[in-house]
C-alpha positions as CSV (number, residue, x, y, z in Angstrom):
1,X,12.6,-44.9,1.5
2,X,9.5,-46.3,0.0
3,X,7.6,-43.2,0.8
4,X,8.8,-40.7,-1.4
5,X,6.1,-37.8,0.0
6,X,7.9,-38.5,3.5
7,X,11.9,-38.3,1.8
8,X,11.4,-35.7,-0.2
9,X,8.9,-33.0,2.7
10,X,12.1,-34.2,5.6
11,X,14.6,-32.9,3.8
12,X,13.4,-29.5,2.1
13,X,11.8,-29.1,5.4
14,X,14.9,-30.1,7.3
15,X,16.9,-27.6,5.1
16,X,14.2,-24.6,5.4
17,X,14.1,-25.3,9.1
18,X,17.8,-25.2,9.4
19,X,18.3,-21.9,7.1
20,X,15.6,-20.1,9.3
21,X,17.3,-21.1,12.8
22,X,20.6,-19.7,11.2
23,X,18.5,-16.7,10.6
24,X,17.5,-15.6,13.3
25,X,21.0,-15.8,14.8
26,X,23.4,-14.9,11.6
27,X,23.2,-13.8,8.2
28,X,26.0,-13.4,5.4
29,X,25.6,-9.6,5.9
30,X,23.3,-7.1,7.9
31,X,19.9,-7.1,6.6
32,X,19.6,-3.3,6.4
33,X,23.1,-1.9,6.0
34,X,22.5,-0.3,2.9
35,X,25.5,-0.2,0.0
36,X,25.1,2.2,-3.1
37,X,28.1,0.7,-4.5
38,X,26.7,-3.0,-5.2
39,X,22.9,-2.0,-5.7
40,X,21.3,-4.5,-8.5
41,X,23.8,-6.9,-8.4
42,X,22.8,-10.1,-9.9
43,X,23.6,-13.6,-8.5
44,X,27.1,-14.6,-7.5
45,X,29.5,-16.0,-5.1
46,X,29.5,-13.1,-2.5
47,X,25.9,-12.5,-3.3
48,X,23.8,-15.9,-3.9
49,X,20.0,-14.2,-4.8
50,X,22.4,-11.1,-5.6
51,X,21.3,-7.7,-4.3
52,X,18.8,-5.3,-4.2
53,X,18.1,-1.4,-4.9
54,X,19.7,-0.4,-1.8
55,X,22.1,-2.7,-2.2
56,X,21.4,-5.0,0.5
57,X,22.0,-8.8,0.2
58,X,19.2,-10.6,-0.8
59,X,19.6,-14.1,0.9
60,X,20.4,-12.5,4.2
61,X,17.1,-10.9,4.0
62,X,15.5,-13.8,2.7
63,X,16.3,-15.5,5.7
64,X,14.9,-13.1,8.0
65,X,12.1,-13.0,6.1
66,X,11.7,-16.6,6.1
67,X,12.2,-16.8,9.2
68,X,9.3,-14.1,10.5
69,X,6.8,-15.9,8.3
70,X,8.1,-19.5,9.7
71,X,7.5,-18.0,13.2
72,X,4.1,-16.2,12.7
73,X,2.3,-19.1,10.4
74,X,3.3,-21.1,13.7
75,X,2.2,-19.0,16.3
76,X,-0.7,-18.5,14.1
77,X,-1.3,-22.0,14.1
78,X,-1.0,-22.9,17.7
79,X,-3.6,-19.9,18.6
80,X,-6.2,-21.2,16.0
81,X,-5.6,-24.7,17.0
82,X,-6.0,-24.9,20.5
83,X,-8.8,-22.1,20.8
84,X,-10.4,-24.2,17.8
85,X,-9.8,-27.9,19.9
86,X,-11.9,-26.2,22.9
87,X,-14.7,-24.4,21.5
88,X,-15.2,-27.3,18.5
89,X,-14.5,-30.6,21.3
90,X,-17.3,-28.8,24.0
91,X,-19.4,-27.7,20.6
92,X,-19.3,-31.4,19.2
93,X,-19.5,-33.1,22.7
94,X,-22.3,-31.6,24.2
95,X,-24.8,-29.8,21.3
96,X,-27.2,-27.8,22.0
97,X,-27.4,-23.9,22.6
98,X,-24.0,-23.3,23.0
99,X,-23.2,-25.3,20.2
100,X,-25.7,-23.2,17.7
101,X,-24.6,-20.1,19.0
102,X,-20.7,-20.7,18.2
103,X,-21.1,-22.0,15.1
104,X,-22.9,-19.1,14.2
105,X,-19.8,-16.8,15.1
106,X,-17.8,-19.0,13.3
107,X,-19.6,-19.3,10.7
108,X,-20.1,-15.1,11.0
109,X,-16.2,-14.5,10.8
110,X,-15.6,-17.2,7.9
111,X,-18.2,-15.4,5.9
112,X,-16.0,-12.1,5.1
113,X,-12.4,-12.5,3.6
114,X,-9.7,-13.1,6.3
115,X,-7.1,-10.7,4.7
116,X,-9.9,-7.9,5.1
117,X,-10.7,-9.0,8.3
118,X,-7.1,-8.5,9.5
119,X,-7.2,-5.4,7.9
120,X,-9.5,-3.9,9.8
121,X,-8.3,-5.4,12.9
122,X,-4.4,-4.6,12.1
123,X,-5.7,-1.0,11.0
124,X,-7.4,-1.2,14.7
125,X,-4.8,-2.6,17.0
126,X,-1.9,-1.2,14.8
127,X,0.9,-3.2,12.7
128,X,3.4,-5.3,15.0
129,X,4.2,-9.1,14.7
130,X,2.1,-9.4,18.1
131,X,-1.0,-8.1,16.3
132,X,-0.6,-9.8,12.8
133,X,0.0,-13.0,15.1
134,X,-3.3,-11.7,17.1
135,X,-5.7,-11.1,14.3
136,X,-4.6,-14.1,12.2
137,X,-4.9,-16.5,15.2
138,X,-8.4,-15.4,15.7
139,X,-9.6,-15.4,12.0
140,X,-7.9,-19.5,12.0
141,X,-10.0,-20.3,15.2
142,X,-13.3,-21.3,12.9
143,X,-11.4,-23.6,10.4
144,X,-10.0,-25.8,13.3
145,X,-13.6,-25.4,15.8
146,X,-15.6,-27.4,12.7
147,X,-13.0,-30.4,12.0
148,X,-12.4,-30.7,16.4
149,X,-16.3,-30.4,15.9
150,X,-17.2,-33.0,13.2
151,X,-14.6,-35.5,14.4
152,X,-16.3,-35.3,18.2
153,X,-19.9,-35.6,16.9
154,X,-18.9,-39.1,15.6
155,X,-17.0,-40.1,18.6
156,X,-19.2,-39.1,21.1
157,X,-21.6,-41.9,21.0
158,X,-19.3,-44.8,20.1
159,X,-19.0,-47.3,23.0
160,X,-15.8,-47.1,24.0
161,X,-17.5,-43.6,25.2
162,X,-20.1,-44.7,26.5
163,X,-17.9,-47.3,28.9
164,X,-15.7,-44.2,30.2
165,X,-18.8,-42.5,31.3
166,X,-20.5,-45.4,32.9
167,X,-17.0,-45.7,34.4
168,X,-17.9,-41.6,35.9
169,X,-14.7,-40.7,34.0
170,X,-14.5,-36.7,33.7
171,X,-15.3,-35.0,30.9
172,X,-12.1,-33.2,30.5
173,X,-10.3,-36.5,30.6
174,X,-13.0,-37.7,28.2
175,X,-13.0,-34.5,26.0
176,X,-9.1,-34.4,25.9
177,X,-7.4,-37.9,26.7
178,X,-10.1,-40.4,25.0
179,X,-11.0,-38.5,21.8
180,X,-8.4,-36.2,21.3
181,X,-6.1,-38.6,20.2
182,X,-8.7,-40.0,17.5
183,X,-8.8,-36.7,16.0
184,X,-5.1,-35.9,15.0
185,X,-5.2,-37.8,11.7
186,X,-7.8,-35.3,10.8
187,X,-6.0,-32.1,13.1
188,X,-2.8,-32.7,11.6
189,X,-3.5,-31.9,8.2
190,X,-5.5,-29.2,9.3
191,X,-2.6,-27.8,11.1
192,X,-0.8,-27.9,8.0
193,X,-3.1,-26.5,5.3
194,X,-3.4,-23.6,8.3
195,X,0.5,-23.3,8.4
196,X,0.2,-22.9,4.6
197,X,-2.2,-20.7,4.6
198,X,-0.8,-18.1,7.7
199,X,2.7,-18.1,5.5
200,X,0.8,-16.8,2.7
201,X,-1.7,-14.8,4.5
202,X,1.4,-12.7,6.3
203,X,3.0,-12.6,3.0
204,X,-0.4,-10.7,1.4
205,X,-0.8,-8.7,4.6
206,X,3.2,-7.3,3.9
207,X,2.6,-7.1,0.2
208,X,-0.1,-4.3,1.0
209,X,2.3,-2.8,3.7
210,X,0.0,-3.4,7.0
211,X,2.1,-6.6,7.5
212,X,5.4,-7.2,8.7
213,X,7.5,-3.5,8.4
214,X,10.5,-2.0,8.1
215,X,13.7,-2.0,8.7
216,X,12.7,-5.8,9.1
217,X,12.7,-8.0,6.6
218,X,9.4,-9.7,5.3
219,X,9.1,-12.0,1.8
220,X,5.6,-10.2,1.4
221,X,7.4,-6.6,1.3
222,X,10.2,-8.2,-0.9
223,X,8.2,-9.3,-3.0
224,X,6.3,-5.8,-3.2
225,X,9.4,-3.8,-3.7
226,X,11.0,-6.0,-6.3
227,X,7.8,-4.9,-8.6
228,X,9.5,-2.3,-10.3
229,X,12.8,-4.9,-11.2
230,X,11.1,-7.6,-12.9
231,X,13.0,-7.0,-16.2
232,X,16.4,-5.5,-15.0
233,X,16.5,-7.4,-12.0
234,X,14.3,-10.5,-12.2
235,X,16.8,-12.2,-9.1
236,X,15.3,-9.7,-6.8
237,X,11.7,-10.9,-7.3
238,X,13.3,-14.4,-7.2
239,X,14.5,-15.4,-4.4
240,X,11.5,-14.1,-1.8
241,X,8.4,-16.1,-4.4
242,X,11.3,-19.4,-4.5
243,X,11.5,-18.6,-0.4
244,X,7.7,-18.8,-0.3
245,X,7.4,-21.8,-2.4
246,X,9.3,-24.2,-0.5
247,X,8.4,-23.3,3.2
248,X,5.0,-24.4,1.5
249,X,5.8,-26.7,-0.2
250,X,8.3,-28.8,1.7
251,X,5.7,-29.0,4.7
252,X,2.9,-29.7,2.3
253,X,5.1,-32.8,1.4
254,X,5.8,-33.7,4.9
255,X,2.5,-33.9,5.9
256,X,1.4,-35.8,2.8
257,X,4.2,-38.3,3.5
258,X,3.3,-38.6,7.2
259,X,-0.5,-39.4,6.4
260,X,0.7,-42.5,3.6
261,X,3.0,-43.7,6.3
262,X,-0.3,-43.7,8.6
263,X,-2.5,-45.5,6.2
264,X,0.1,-47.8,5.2
């Protein structure tokens, strides 16, 4: 109770979490039934964000769209990580060649701006959630390689290494089981500025309509469509920038509260 970080990121993200898995299998109404009779609505019982220009609900897209960018940040995530644990733990581990050569790439792809990067690559491959998921997961794979790579530099020589060698341990149970573990109080936020940082990447990638598109739902294309309503229907704008905030926010919090809870 005495960490309020920790409190206050497990519930908003124990609430977002539980509004997305209700997404994905009901929503208050279909998410692209259109009704000309209720278009603009604004907030109210029936309609809690109210309801857009086609007259579609505007929570029960929310929720969809929540729930695609909940789903892509963290397959986006998982791709960057674990390509990023094995090409930064055998770049920190062993040096050399190898290691100067994939820092290089990395250093090559971090150089021009992701969202053009996907871009090209979406304008390439073409626009489905595979792709975005795809091109995103690669253009993450260079912010994870350096922190795996940093944090196995400094380990490598410590002696507890040095015993497990001696001791003809293998290096994959060396790489992985030995200094794996003393990386995840750096990895974990890492994951979680990534998570951050996919959400709002898809959201940008749908804003410019190469992202997530329709009939489905996406807060970047919400967002994009609700341009035109800021003054007569500020609710529509609303509710996917609020939806956006606190999927950020509430597992910006959690994190922040799980790494006082570690140093306490």
């Amino acid at each position: 109770m005495k960490n309020r970080y920790l409190l206050t990121g497990g519930i908003l993200s124990t609430l977002v979490t539980s509004v997305i898995v209700t997404g994905y299998f009901w929503t208050p109404y279909s998410t692209t039934a259109m009704n000309a009779r209720e278009k603009m609505q604004p907030p109210s019982l029936s309609h809690w964000f109210g309801t857009d220009n086609f007259g579609r609900d505007v929570f029960s897209r929310v929720m969809q769209g929540a729930g695609c960018s909940f789903l892509i940040a963290v397959l986006v995530v998982l791709i960057g990580c674990f390509a990023g644990v094995v090409i930064g733990s055998l770049c920190g581990y062993f040096g050399g060649t190898a290691d100067l050569i994939l820092m290089r790439i990395c250093d090559t792809i971090t150089a021009f701006p992701a969202i053009l990067l996907a871009l090209v690559i979406i304008s390439i491959a073409g626009s489905s959630v595979s792709n975005i998921v795809l091109a995103l997961g690669i253009l993450f794979i260079p912010s994870f390689a350096r922190v795996v790579r940093t944090q196995y530099a400094g380990i490598r020589d410590l002696n507890y290494i040095k015993a497990a060698r001696l001791e003809g341990v293998s290096v994959p149970r060396i790489l992985y089981a030995h200094i794996l573990p003393n990386t995840l109080p750096v990895l974990v936020p890492a994951m979680t500025i990534g998570f951050n940082n996919a959400v709002l990447a898809e959201a940008s990638m749908s804003f410019l309509g190469i992202g997530i598109q329709p009939p489905m739902a996406s807060l970047g294309s919400m967002l994009k469509d609700s341009q035109n309503y800021l003054t007569s229907a500020p609710w529509y704008a609303l509710g996917a920038g609020f939806s956006i905030v606190l999927l950020i926010l509430s597992f910006s919090l959690l994190s922040e509260g799980i790494q006082v809870s570690r140093n306490e």
